[in-house]
PyMOL Python script that loads the backbone (N, CA, C, O; Angstrom):
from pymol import cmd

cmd.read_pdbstr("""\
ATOM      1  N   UNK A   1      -7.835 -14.517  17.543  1.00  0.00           N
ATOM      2  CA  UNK A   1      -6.487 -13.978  17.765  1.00  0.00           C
ATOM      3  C   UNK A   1      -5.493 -14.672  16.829  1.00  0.00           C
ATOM      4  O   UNK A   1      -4.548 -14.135  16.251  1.00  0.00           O
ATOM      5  N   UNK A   2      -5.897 -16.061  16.774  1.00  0.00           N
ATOM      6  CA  UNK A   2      -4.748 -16.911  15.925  1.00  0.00           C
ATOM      7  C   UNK A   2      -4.786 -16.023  13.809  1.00  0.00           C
ATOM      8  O   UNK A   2      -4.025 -15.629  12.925  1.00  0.00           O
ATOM      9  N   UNK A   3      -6.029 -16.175  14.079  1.00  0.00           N
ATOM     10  CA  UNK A   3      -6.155 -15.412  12.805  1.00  0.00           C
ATOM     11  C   UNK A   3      -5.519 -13.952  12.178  1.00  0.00           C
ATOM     12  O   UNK A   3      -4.910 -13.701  11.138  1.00  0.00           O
ATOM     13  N   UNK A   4      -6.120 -12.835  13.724  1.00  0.00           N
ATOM     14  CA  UNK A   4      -4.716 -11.715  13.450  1.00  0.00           C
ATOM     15  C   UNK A   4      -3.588 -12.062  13.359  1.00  0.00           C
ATOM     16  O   UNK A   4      -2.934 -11.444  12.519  1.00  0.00           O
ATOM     17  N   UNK A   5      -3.021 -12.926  13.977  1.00  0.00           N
ATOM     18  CA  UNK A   5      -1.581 -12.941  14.234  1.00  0.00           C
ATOM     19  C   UNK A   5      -1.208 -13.436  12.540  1.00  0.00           C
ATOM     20  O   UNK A   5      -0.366 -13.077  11.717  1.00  0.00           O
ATOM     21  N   UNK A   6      -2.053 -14.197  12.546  1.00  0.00           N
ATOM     22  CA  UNK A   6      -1.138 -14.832  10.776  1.00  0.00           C
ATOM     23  C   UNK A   6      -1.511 -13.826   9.891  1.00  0.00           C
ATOM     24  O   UNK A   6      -0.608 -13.609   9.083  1.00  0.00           O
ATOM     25  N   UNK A   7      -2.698 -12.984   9.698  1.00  0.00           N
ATOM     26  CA  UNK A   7      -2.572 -11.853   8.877  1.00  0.00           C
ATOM     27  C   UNK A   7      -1.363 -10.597   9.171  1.00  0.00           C
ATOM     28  O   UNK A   7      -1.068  -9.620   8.482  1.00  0.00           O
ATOM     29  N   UNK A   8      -0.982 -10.936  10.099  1.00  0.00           N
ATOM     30  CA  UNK A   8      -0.103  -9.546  10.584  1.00  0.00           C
ATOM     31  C   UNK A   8       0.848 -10.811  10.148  1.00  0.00           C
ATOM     32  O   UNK A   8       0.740 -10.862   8.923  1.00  0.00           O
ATOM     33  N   UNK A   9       1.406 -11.472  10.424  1.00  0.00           N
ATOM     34  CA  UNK A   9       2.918 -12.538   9.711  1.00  0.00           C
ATOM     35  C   UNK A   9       2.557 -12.245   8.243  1.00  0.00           C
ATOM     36  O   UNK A   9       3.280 -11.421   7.683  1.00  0.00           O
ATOM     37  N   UNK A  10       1.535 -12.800   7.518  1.00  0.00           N
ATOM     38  CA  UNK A  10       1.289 -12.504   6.021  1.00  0.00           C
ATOM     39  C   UNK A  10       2.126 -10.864   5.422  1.00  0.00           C
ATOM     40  O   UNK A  10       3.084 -10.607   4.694  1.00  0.00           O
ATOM     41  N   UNK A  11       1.105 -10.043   6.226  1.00  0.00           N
ATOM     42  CA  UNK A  11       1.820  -8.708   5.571  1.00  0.00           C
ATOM     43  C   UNK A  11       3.146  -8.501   6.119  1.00  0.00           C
ATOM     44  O   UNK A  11       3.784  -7.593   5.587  1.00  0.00           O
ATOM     45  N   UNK A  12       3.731  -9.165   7.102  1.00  0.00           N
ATOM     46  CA  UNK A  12       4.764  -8.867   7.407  1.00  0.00           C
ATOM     47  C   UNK A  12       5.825  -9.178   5.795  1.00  0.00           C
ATOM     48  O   UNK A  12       6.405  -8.523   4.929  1.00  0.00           O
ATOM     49  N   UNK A  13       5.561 -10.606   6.168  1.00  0.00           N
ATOM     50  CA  UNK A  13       5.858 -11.461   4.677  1.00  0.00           C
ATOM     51  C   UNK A  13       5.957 -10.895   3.609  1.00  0.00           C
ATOM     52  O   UNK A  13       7.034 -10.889   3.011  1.00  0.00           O
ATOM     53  N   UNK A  14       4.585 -10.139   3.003  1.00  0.00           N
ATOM     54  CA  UNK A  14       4.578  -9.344   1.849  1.00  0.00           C
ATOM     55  C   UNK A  14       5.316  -7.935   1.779  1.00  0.00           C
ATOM     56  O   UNK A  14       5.549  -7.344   0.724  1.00  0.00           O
ATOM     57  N   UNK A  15       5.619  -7.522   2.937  1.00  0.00           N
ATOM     58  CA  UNK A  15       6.109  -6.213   2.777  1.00  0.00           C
ATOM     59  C   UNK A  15       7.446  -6.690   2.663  1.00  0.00           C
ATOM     60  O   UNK A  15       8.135  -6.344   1.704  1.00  0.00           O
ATOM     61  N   UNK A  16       8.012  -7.682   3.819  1.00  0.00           N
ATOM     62  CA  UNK A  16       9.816  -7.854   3.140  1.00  0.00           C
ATOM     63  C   UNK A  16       9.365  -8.365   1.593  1.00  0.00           C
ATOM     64  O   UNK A  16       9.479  -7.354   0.900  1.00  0.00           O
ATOM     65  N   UNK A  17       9.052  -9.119   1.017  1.00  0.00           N
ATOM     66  CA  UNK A  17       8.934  -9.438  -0.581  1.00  0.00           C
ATOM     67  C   UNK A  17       9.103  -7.599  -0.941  1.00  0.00           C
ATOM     68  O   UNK A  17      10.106  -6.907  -0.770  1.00  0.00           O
ATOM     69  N   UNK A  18       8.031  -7.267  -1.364  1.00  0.00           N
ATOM     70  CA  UNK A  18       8.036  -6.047  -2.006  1.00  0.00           C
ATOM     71  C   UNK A  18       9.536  -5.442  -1.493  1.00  0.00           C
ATOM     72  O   UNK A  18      10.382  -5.688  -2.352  1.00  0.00           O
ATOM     73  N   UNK A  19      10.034  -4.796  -0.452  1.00  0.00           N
ATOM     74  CA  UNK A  19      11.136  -5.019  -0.269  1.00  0.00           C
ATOM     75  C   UNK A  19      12.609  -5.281  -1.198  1.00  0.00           C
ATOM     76  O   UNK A  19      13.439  -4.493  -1.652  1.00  0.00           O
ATOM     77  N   UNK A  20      12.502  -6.604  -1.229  1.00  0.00           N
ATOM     78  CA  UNK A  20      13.142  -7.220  -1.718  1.00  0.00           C
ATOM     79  C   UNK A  20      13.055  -6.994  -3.185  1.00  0.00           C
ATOM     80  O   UNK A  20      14.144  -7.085  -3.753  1.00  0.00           O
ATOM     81  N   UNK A  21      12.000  -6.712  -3.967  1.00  0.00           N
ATOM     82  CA  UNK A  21      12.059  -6.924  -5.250  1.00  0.00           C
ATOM     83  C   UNK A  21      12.289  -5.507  -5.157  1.00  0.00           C
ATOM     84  O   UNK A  21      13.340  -5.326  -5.771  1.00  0.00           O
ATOM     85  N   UNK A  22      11.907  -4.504  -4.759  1.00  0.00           N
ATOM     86  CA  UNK A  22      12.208  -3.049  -4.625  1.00  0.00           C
ATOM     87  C   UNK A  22      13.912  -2.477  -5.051  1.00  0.00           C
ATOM     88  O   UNK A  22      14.516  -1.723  -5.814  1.00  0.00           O
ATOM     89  N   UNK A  23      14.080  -3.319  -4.095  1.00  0.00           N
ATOM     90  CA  UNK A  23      15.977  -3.541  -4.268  1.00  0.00           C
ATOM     91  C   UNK A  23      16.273  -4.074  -5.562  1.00  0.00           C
ATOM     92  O   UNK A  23      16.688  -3.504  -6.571  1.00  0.00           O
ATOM     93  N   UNK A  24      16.040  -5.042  -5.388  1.00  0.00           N
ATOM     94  CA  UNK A  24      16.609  -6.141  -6.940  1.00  0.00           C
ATOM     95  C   UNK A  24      16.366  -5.345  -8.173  1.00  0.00           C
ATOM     96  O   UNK A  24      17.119  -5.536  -9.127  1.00  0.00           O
ATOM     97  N   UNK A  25      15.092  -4.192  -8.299  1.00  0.00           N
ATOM     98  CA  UNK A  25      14.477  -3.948  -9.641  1.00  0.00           C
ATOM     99  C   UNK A  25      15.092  -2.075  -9.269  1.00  0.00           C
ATOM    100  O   UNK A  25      15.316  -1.366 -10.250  1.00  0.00           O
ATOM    101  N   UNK A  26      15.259  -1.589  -8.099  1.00  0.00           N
ATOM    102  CA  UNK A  26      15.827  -0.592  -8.463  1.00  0.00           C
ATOM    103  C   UNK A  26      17.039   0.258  -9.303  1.00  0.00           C
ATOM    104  O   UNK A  26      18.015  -0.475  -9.466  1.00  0.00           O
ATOM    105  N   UNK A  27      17.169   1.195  -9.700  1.00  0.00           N
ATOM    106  CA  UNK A  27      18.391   1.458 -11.001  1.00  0.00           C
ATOM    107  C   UNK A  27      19.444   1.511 -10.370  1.00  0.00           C
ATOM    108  O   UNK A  27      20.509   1.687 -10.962  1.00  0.00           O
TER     109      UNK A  27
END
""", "prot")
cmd.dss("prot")
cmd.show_as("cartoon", "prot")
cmd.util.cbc("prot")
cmd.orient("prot")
């Protein structure tokens, strides 16, 4: 369980990043 939980925090993680650069790099 400890293991899902930090893969589900990870992609949480990666999806605000992408996110974020989504914004920053859009026109």
């Amino acid at each position: 369980m400890k293991v899902h939980t930090q893969a589900a925090k990870h992609t949480a993680s990666h999806s605000h990043y992408i996110q974020k650069t989504l914004i920053i790099y859009s026109p």
